[in-house]
N, C-alpha and C positions, 0 to 999 in steps of 0.2 A: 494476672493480678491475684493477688491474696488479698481476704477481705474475713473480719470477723463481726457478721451478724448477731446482734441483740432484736430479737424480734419477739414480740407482744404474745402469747400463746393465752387462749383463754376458750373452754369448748362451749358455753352459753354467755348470755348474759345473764344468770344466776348464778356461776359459776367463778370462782376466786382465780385470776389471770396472775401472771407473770412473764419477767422478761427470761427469755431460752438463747444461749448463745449458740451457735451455729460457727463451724470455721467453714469458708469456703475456698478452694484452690483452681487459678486455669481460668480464671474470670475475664472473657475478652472485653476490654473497653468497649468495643461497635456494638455490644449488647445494651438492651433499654432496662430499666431498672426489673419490671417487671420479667424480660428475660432472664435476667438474673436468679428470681425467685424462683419461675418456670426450672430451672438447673437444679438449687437447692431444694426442691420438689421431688427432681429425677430421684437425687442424692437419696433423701429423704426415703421415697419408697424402694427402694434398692435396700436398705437397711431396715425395712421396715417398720418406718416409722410414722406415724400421721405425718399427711403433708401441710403445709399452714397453708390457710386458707384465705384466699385477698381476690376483693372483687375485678373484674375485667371486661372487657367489650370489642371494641373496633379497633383500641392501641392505636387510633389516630389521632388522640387527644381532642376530639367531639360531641362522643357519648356523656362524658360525665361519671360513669360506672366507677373508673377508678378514683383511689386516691387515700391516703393514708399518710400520717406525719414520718420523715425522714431527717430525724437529728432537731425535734424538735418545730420542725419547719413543714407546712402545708406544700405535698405536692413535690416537696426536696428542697435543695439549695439554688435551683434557677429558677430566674422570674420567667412569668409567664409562659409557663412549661406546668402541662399536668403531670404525673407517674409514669405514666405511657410512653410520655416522647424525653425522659430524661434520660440519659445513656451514663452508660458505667464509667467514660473516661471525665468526667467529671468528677469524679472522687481520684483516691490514691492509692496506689502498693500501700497494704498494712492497714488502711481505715479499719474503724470501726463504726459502723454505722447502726442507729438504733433506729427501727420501725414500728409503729405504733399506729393503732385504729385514729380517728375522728372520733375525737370525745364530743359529747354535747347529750345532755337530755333530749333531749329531741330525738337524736342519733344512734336509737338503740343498738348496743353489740348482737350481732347473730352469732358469729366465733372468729377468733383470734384478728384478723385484719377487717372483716367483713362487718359492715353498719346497714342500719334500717335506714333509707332517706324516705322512706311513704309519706313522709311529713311533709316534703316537698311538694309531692302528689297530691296533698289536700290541698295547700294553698292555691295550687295552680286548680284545683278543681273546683276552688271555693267563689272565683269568678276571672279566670284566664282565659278565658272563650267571649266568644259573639257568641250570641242565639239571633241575628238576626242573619234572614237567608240571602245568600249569597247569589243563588242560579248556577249558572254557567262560566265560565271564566271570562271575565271581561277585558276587552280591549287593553294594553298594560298603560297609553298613557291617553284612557275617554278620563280618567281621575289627576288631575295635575298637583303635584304635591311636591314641593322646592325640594331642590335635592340637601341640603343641610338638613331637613327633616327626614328626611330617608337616612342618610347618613346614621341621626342621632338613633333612630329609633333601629337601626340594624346591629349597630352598637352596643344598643340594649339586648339585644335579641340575638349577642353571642353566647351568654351565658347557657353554659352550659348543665346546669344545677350538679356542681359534682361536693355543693357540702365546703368546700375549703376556705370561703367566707365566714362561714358558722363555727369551724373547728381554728382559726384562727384569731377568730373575738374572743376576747378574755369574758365577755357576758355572754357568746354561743349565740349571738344573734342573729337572723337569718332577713336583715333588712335590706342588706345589698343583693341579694337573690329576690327578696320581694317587689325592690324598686325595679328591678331590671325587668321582673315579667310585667309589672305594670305599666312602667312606661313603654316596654316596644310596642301595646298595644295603644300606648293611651296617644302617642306621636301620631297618628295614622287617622287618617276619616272614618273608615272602619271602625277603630273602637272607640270613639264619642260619644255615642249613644248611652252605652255604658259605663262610661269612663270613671262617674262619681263613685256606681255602687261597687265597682270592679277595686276601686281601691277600699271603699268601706270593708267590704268582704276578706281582699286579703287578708289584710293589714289583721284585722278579727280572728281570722283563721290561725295567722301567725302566732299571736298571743295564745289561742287557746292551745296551741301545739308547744307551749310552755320553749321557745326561742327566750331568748334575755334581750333587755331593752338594749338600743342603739346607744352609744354615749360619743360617737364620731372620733375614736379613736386612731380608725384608720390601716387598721391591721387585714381585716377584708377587702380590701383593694389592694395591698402590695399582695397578700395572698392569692389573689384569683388570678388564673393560667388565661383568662380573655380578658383578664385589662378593664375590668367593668370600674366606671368610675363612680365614686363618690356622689358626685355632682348628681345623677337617678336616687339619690336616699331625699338630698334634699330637693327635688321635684316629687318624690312620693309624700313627702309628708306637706306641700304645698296644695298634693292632689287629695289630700287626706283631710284636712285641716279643713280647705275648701269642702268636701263631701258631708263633715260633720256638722259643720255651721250652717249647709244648706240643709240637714235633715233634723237640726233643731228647729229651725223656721217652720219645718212644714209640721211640727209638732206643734208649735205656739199657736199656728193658723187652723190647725184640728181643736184645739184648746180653748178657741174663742166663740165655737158653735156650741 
């Protein structure tokens, strides 16, 4: 396959970017997209040229690490496929395909294909845990917990945080990664305890990391490579809602002494 790359080149993010065409020749379809790049890399420092730079990990579409738009599109042309597991016979002899970073404030550029997600890392660290202690592993079913609830909450708990939610909201919103970490914990006996402040906190965290509000568009669900549904935005703002009204009350009842 013959293919003419338009790809994103930009060496900071203070740094004025553009698109850089690239011809590439001998392109096997059985290659994954990012093999592809790996090739135009050989290419590249063989002629001595900076190689582009695009994040990666496991290439078993798990981690999250990758991901970058493909013609416009989060992740490529197929659904529920990250960058990793997309392969080259899905395009054609002669494309031209443009690759491009994850835009979003949030998502600072490092260089050319490569983004900041530590954003993501705050939210989950702003209340994604238990603090309460665990012990030793316990028996798997002394906790009986209907399996439709297992189900939902492992559902949740595929997300893999790779951004492609956030780089396909037109507002860069990062709600359907918020709901997902909070429900697979909030589904569980486990996380009840803390169930109210774990969404206070996110959701908090999320805003202050300057994400754009939800407006349920719905572009963040055909965009994400796990299939995270919708449906966890509107349980997070039910858990949200809920958590705010209980912690106005507990203001009113401080207010009355």
């Amino acid at each position: 396959m013959k293919l003419t790359l338009r790809i994103w080149r930009q060496p900071n993010g203070q740094s004025q970017g553009k698109l850089v065409e690239y011809k590439l020749d001998g392109v096997n379809p059985d290659m994954s997209f990012l093999e592809m790049l790996d090739e135009l890399n050989e290419k590249l420092i063989q002629e001595r040229q900076d190689p582009v730079a695009f994040d990666s990990d496991c290439r078993e579409g798990i981690c999250g690490t990758c991901g970058c738009m493909v013609n416009g599109i989060a992740h490529g042309p197929l659904p529920s496929t990250t960058i990793c597991q997309l392969h080259m016979r899905h395009f054609k002899d002669g494309d031209i395909i443009t690759v491009e970073p994850f835009r979003a404030k949030a998502f600072p550029l490092v260089k050319d294909l490569v983004i900041n997600r530590d954003a993501f890392d705050r939210i989950i660290q702003a209340g994604g845990f238990i603090s309460a202690r665990t012990g030793s592993a316990p028996e798997a079913n002394s906790t009986r917990i209907p399996k439709d609830t297992v189900d939902r909450a492992m559902d949740a708990a595929t997300c893999i945080g790779c951004g492609a939610c956030v780089a396909a909201c037109p507002n860069a919103s990062a709600m359907l990664f918020t709901a997902a970490k909070v429900s697979h914990l909030g589904f569980l006996p486990q996380g009840q305890p803390e169930r109210k402040r774990r969404a206070l906190r996110m959701v908090n965290q999320m805003d202050l990391e300057e994400f754009g509000g939800c407006t349920n568009i719905g572009e963040c669900e055909a965009a994400c490579p796990k299939d995270i549904s919708l449906d966890f935005i509107a349980r997070l703002n039910r858990d949200f809602l809920n958590a705010s009204l209980t912690q106005c009350d507990k203001s009113k009842e401080s207010n009355t002494f």
